[in-house]
N, CA, C and O of each residue as an XYZ file, in Angstrom:
792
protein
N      -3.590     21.173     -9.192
C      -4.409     20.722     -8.050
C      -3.943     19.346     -7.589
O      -3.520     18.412     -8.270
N      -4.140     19.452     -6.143
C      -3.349     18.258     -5.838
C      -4.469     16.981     -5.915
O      -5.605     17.134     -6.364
N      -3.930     15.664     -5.385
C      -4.976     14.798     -5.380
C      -5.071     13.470     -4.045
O      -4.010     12.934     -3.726
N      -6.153     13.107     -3.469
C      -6.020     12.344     -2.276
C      -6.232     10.930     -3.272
O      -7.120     10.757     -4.108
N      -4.945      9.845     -2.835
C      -4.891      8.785     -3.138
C      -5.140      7.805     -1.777
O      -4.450      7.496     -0.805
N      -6.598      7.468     -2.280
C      -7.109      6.348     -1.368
C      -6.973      4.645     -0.979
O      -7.555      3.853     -1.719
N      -6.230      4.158      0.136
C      -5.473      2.941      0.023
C      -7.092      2.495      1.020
O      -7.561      3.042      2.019
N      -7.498      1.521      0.365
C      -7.956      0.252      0.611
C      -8.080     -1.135      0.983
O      -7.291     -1.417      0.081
N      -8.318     -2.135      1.429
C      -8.011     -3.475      1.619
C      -8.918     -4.266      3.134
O      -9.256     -3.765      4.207
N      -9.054     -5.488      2.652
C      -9.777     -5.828      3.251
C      -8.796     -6.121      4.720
O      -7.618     -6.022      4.377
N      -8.883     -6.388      5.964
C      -8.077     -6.708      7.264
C      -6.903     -7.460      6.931
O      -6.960     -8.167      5.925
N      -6.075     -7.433      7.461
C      -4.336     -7.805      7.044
C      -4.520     -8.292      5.824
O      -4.965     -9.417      5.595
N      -4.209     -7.523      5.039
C      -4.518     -7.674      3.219
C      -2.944     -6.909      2.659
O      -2.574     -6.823      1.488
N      -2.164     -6.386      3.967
C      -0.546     -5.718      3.657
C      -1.394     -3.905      3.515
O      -0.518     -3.073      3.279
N      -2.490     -3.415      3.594
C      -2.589     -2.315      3.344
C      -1.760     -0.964      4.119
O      -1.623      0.207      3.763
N      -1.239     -1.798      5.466
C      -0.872     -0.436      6.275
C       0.575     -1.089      6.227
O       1.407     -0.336      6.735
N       1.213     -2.526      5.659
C       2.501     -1.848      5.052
C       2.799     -1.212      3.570
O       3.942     -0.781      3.420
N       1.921     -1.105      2.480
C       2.327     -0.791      1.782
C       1.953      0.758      1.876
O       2.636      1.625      1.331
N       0.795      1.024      2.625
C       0.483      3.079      3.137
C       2.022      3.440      3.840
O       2.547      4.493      3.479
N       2.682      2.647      4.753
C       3.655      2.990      5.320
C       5.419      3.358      4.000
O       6.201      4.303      3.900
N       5.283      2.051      3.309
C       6.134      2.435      2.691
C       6.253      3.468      1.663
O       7.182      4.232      1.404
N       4.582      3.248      0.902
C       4.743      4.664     -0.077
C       4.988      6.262      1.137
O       5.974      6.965      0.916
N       4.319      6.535      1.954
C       4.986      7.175      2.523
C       6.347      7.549      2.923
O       6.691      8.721      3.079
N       6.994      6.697      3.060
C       8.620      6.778      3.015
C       9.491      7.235      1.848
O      10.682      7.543      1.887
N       8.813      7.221      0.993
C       9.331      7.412     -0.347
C       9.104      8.683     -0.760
O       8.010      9.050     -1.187
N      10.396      9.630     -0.630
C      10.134     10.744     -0.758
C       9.756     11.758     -1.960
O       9.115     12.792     -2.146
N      10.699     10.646     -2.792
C      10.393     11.713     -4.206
C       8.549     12.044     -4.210
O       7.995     13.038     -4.680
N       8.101     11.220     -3.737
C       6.601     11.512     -4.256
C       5.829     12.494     -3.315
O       4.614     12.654     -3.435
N       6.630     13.193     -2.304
C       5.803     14.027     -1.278
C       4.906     13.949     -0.906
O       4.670     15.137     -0.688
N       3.980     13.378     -0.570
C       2.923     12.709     -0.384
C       2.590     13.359      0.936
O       3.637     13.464      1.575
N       1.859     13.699      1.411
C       1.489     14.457      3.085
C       0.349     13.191      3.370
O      -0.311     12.618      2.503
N       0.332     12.989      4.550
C      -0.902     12.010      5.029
C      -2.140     12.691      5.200
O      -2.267     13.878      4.899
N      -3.125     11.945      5.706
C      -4.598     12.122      6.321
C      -4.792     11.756      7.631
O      -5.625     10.849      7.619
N      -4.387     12.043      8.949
C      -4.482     11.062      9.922
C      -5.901     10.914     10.209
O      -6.462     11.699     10.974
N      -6.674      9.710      9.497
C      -8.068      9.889     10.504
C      -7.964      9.413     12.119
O      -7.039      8.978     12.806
N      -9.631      9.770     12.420
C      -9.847      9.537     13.815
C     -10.808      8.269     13.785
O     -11.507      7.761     12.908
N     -10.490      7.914     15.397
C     -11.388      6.904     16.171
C     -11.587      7.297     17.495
O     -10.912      8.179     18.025
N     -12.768      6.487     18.234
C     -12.793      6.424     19.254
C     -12.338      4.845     19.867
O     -12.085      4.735     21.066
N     -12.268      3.782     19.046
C     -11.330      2.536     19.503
C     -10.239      2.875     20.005
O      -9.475      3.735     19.567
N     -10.053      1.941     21.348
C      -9.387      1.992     22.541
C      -7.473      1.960     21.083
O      -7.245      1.535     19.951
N      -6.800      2.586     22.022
C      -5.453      2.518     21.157
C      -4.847      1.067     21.111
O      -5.049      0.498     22.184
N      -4.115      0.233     20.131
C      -3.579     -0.691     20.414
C      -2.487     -0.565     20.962
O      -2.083      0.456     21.518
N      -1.625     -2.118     20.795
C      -0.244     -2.031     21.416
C       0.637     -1.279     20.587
O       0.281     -1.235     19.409
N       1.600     -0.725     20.850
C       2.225     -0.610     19.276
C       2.313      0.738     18.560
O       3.308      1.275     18.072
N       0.789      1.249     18.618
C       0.480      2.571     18.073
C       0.334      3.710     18.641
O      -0.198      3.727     19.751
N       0.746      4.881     18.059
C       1.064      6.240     18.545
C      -0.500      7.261     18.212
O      -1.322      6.948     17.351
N      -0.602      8.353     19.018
C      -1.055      9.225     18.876
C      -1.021      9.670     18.024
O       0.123     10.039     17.756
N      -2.250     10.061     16.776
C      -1.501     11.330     16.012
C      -0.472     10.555     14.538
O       0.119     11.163     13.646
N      -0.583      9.019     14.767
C       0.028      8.575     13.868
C      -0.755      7.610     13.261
O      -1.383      7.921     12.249
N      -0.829      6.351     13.768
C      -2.094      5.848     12.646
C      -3.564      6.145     12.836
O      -4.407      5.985     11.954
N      -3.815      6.608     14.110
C      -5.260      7.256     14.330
C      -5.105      8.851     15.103
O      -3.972      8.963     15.570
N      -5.935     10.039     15.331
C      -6.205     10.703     16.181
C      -7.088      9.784     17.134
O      -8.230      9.471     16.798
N      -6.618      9.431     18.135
C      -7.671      8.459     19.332
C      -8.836      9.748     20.002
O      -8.413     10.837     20.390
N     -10.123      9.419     20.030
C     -10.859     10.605     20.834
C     -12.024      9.645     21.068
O     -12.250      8.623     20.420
N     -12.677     10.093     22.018
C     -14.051      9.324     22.460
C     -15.716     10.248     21.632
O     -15.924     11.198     20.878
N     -16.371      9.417     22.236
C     -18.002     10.038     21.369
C     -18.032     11.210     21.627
O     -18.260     11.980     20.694
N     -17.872     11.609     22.620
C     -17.859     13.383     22.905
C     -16.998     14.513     21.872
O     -17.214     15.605     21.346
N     -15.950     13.551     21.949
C     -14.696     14.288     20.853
C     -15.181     14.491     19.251
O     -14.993     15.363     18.403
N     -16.313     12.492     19.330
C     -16.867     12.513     17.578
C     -18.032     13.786     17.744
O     -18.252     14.570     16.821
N     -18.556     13.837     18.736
C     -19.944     14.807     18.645
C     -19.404     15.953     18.612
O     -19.959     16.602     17.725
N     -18.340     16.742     19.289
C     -17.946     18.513     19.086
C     -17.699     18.542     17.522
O     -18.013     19.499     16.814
N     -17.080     17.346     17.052
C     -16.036     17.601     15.789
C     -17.399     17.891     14.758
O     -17.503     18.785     13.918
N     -18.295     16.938     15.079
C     -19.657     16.996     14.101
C     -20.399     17.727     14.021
O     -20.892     18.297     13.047
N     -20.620     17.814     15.423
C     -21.493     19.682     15.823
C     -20.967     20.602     14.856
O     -21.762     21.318     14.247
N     -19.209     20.715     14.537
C     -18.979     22.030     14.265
C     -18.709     21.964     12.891
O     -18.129     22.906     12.352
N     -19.167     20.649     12.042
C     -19.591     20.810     10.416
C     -17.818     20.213     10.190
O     -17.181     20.535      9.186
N     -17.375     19.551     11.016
C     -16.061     19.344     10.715
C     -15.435     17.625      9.996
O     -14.284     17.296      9.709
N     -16.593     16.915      9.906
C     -16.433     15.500     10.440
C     -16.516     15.439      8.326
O     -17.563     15.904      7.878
N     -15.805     15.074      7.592
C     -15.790     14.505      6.189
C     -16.890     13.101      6.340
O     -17.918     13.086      5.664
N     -16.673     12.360      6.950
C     -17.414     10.692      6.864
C     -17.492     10.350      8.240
O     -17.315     11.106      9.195
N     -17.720      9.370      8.252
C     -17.838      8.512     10.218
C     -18.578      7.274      9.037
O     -19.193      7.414      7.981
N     -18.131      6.002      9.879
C     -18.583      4.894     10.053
C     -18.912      4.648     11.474
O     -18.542      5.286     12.460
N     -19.746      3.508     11.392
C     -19.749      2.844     13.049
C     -19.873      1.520     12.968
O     -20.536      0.943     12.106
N     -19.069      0.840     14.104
C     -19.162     -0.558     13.597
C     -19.480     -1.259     15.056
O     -18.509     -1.341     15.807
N     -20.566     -1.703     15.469
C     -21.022     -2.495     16.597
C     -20.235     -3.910     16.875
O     -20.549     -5.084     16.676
N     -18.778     -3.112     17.562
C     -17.883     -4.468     18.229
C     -18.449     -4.925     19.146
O     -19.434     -4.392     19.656
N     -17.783     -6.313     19.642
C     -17.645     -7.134     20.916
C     -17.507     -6.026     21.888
O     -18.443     -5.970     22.685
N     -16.918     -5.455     21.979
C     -16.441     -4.231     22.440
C     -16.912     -2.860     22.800
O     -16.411     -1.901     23.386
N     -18.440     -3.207     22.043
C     -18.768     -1.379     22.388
C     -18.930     -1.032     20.804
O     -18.595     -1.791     19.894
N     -19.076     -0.704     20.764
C     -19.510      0.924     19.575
C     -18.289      1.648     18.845
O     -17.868      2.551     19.568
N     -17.534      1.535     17.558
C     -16.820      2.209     17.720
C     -16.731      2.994     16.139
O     -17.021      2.636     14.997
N     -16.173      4.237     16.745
C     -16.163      5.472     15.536
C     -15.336      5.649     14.582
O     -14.347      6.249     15.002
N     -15.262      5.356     13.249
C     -13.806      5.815     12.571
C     -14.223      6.745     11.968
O     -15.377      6.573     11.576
N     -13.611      8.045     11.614
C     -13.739      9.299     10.562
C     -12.687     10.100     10.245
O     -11.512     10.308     10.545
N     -13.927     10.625      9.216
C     -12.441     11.709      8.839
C     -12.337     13.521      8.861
O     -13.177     14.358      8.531
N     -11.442     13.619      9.202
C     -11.902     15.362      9.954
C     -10.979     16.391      8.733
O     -10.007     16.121      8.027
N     -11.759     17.580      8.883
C     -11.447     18.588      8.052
C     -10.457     19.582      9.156
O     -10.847     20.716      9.434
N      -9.602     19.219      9.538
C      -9.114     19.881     10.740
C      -8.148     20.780     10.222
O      -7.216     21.129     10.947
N      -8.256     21.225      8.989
C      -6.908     22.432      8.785
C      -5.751     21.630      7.823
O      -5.029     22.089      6.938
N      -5.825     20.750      8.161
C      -4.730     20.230      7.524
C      -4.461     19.926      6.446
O      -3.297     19.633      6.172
N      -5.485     19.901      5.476
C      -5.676     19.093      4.007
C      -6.071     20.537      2.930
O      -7.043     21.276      2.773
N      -4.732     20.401      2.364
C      -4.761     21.414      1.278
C      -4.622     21.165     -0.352
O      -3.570     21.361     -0.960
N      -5.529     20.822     -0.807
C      -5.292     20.596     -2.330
C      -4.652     21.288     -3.114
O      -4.041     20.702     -4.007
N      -4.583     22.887     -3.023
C      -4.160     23.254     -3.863
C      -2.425     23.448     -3.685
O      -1.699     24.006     -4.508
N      -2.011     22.859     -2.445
C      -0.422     22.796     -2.100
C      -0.276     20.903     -2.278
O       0.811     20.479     -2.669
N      -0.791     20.440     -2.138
C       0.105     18.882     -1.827
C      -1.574     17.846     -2.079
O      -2.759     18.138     -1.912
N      -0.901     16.668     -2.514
C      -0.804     15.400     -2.738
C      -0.857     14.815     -1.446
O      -0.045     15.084     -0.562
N      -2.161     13.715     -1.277
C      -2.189     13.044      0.004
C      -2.498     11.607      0.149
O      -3.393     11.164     -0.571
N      -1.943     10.873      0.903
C      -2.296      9.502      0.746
C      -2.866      9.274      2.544
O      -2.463      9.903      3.522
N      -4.103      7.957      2.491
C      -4.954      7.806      3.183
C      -5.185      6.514      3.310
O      -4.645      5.959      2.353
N      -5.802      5.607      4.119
C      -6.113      4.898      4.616
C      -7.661      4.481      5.347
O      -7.938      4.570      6.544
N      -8.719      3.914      4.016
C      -9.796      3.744      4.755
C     -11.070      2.621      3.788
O     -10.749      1.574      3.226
N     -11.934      2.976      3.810
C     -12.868      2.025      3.288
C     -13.482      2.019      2.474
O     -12.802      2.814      1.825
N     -14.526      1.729      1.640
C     -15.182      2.021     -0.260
C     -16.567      2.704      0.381
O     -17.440      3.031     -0.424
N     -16.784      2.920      1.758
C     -17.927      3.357      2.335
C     -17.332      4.737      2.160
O     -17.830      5.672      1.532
N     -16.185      4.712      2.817
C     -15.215      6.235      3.231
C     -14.670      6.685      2.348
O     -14.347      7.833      2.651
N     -14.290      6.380      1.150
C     -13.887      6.489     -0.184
C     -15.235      7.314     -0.806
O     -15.085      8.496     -1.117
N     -16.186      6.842     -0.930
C     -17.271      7.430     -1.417
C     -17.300      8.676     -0.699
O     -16.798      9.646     -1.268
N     -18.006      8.894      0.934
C     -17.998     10.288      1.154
C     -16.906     11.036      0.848
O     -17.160     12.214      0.597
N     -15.803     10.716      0.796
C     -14.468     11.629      0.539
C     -14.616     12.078     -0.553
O     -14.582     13.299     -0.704
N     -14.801     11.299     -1.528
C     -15.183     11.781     -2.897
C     -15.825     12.741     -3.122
O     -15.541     13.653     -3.898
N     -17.007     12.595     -2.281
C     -18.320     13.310     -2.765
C     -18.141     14.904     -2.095
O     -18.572     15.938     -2.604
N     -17.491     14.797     -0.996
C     -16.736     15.689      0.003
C     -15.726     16.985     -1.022
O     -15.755     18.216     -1.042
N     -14.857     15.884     -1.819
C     -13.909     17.121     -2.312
C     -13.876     16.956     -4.203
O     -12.908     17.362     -4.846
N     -15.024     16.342     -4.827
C     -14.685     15.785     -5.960
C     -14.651     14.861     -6.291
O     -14.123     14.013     -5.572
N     -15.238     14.463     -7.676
C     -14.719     13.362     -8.240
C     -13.252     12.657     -8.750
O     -12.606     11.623     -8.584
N     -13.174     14.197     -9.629
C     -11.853     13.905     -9.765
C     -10.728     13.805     -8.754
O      -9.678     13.298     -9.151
N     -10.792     14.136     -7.755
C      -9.784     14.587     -6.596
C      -9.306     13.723     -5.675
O      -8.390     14.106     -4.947
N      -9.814     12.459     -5.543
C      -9.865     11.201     -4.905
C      -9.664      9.945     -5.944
O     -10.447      9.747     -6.873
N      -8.470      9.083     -5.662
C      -8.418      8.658     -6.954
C      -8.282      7.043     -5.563
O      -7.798      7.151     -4.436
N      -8.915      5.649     -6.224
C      -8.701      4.583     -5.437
C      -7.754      3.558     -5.673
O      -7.569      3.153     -6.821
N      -7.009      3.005     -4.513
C      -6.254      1.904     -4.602
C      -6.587      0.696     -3.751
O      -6.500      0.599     -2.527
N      -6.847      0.105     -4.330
C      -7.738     -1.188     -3.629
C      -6.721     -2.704     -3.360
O      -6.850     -3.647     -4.141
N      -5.807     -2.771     -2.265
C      -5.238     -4.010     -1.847
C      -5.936     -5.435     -2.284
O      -6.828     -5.712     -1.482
N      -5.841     -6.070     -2.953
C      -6.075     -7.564     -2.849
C      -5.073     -8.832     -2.248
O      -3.968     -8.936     -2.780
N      -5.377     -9.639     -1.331
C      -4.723    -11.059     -0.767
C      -5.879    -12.280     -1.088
O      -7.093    -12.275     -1.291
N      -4.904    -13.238     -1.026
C      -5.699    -14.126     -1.040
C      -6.334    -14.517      0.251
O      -5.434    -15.039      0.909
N      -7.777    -14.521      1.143
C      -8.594    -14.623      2.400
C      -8.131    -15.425      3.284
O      -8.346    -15.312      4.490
N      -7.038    -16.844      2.423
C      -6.712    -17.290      3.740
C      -5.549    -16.892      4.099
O      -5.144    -17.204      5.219
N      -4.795    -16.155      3.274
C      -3.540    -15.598      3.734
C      -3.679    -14.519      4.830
O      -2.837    -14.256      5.689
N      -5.332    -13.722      4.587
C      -5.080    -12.736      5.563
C      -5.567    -13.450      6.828
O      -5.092    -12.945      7.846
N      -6.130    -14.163      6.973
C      -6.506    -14.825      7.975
C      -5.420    -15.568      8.934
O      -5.469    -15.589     10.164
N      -4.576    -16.083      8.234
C      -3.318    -16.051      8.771
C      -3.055    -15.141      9.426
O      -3.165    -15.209     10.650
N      -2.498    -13.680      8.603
C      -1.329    -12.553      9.424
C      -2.361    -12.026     10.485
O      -1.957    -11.248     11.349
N      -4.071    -12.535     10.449
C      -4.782    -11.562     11.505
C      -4.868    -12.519     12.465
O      -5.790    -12.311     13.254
N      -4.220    -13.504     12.671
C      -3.965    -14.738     13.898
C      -3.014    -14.265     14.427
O      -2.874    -14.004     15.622
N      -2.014    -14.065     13.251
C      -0.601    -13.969     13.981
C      -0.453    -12.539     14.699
O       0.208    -12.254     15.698
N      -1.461    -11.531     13.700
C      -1.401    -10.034     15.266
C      -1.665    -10.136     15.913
O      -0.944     -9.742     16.829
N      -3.263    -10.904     16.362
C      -3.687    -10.950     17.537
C      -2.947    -11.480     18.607
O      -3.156    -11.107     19.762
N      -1.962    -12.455     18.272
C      -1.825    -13.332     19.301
C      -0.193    -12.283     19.904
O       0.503    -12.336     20.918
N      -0.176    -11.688     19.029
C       1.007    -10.370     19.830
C       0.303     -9.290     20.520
O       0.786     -8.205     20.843
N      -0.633     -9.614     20.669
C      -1.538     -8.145     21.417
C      -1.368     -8.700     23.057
O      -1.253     -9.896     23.322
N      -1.374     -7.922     23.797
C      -1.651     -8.225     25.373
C      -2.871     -9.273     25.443
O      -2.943    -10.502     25.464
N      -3.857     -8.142     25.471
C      -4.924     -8.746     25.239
C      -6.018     -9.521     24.008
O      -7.091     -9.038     23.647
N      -5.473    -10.704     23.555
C      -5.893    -10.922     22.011
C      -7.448    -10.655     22.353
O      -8.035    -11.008     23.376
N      -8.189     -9.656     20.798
C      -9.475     -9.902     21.085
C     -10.102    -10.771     19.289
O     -10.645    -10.336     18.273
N      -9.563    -12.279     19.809
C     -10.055    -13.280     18.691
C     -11.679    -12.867     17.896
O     -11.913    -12.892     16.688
N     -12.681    -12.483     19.074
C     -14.030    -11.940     18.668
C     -13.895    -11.487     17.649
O     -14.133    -11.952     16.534
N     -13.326    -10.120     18.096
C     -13.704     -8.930     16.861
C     -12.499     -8.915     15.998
O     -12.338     -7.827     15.446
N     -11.757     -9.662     15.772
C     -11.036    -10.025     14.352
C     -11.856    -11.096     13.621
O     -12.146    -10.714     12.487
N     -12.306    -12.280     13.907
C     -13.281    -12.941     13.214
C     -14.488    -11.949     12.676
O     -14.739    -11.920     11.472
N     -15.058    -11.323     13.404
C     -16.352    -10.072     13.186
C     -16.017     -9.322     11.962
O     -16.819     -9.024     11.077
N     -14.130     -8.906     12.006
C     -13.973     -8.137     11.249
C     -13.367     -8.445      9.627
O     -13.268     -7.667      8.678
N     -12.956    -10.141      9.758
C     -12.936    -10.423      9.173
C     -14.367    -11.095      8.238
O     -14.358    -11.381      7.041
N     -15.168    -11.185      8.899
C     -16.811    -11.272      8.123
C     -17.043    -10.009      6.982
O     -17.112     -9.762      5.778
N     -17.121     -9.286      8.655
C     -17.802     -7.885      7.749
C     -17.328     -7.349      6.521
O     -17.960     -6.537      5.845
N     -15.851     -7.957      6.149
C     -14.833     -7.369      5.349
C     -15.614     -8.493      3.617
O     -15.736     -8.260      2.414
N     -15.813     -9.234      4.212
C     -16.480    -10.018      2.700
C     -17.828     -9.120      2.221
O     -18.202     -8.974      1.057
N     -18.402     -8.606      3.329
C     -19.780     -7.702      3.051
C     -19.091     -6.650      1.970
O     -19.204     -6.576      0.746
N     -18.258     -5.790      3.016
C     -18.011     -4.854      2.881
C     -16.956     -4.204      0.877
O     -16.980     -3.355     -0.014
N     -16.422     -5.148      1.241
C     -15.656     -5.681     -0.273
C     -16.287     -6.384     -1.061
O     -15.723     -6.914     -2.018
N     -17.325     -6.500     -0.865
C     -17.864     -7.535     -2.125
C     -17.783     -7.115     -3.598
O     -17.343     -5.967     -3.647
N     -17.998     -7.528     -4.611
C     -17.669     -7.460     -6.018
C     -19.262     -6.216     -6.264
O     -19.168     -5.387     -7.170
N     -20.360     -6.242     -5.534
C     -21.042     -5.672     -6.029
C     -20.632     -4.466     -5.266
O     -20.570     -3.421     -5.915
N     -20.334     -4.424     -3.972
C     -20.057     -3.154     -3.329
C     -18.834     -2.560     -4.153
O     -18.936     -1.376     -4.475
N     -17.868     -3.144     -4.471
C     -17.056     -2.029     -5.202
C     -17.486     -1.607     -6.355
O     -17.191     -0.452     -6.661
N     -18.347     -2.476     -7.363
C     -19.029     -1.817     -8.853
C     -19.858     -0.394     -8.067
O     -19.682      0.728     -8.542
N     -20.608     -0.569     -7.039
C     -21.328     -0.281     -6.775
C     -20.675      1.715     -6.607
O     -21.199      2.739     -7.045
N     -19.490      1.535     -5.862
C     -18.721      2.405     -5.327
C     -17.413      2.799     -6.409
O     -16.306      3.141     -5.993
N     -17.762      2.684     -7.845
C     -17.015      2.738     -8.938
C     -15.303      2.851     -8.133
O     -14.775      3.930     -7.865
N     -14.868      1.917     -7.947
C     -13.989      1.170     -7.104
C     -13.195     -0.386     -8.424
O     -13.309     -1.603     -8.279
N     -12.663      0.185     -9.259
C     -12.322     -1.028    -10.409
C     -10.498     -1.171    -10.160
O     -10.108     -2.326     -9.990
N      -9.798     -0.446    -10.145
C      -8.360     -0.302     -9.859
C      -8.269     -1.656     -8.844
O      -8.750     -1.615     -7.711
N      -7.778     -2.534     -9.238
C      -7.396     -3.522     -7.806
C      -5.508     -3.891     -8.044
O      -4.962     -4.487     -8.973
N      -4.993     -3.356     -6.990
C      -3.395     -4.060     -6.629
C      -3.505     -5.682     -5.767
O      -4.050     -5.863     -4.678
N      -2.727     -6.868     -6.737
C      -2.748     -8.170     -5.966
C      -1.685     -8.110     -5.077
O      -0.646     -7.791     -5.656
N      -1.551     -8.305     -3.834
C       0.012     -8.206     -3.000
C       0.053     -9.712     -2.677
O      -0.211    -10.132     -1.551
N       0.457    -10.654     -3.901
C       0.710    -11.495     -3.944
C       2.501    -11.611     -3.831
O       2.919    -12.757     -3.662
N       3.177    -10.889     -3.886
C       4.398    -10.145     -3.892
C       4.520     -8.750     -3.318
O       3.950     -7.927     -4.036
N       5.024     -8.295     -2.368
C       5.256     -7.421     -1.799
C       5.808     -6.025     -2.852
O       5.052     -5.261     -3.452
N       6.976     -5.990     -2.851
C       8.201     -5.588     -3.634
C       7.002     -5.062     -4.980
O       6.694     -3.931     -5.355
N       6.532     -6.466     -5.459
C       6.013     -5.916     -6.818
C       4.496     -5.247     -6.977
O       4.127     -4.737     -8.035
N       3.911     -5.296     -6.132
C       2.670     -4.515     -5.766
C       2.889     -3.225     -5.153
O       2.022     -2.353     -5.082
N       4.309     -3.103     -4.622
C       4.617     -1.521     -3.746
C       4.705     -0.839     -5.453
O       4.012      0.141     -5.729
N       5.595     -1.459     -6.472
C       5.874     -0.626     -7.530
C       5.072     -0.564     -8.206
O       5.384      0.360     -8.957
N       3.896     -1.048     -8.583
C       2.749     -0.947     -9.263
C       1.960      0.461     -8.991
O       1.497      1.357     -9.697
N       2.070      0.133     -7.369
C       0.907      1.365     -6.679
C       1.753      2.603     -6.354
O       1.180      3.652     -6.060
N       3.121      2.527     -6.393
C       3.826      3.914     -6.812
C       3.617      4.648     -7.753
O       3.319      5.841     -7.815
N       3.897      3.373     -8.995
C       3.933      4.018    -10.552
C       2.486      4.634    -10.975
O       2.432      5.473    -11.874
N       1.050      4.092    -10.145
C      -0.402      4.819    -10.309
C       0.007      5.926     -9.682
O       0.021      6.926    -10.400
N       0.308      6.054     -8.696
C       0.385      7.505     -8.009
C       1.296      8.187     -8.747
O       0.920      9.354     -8.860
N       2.421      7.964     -9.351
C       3.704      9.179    -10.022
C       2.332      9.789    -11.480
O       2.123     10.947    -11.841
N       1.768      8.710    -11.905
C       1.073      8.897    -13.363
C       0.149     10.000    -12.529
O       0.419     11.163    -12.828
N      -0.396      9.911    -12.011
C      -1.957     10.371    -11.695
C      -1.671     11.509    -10.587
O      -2.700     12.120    -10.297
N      -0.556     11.922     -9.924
C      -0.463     13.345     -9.254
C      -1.033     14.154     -9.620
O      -1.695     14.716     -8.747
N      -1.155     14.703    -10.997
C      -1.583     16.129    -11.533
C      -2.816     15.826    -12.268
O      -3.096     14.678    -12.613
N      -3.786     17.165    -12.584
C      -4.464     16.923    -13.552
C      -3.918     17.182    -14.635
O      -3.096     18.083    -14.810
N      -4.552     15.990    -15.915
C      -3.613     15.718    -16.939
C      -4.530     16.785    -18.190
O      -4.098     16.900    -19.337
């Protein structure tokens, strides 16, 4: 049976380069999860690749039809916006191994969704002012920087990560990416150990 390995981290914490590189790495076959949103697309990003983009109508058919794994909502500067995760055909345990990208809120329903055992967590750690840094330095490459809701999101992310919320969300595994290079091989070598049931 295969198993969904869940990548974590609080806002520029390196989580979507180190999801990107274990992906690249083939020996480990790894198939993705693309979740969905209804947040407007950024610069940069593709369809179908780091998000399915769809609006509330798109979140309401998918939910109507018993399809939706989790949804968060997070009241931006911006509006209202949806992240989830969909049962759309694509996710097969008993063929492949999957790696994902999401939160200890979204971690939990996934869990509870396909198993305990079946969802295993990897939790990014930086040091706060480092990420605060690299989330200056994206914004200010965006067309439109929206400074708001990176400060917002960098708040919510101390809520959201807190030491009791992860006890809370049996969430103990933490990777430091105090080093790049040596935190990619750490969180490889959990995933090569932990593919199969042992």
């Amino acid at each position: 049976m295969g198993k969904i390995f869940y990548v974590m981290g609080k806002s520029s914490s390196g989580k979507d380069t180190i999801y990107k590189r274990v992906m690249r790495d083939k020996s480990l076959g790894l198939c993705k999860i693309v979740p969905y949103t209804t947040r407007p697309i950024r610069e940069g990003e593709k369809e179908g690749v780091q998000y399915h983009f769809t609006d509330m109508s798109g979140f309401d058919d998918l939910n109507k039809a018993g399809k939706v794994i989790e949804h968060r909502t997070y009241d931006t500067f911006y509006g209202e916006w949806k992240y989830f995760t969909v049962d759309d055909g694509n996710i097969d345990l008993n063929a492949n191994n999957y790696l994902i990208i999401g939160t200890p809120e979204s971690y939990v329903a996934t869990k509870k969704y396909f198993g305990e055992t079946k969802v295993l967590p990897i939790l990014i750690n930086v040091d706060d002012g480092v990420r605060l840094q690299r989330a200056l330095n994206r914004e200010r490459k965006q067309e439109t920087p929206k400074y708001e809701e990176m400060c917002r999101r960098f708040l919510a992310d101390a809520e959201d990560f807190s030491d009791e919320k992860l006890k809370e969300c049996k969430i103990d595994k933490r990777f430091e990416n105090e080093d790049l290079d040596k935190c990619l091989e750490q969180v490889i070598g959990y995933i090569k150990r932990n593919m199969t049931d042992h």
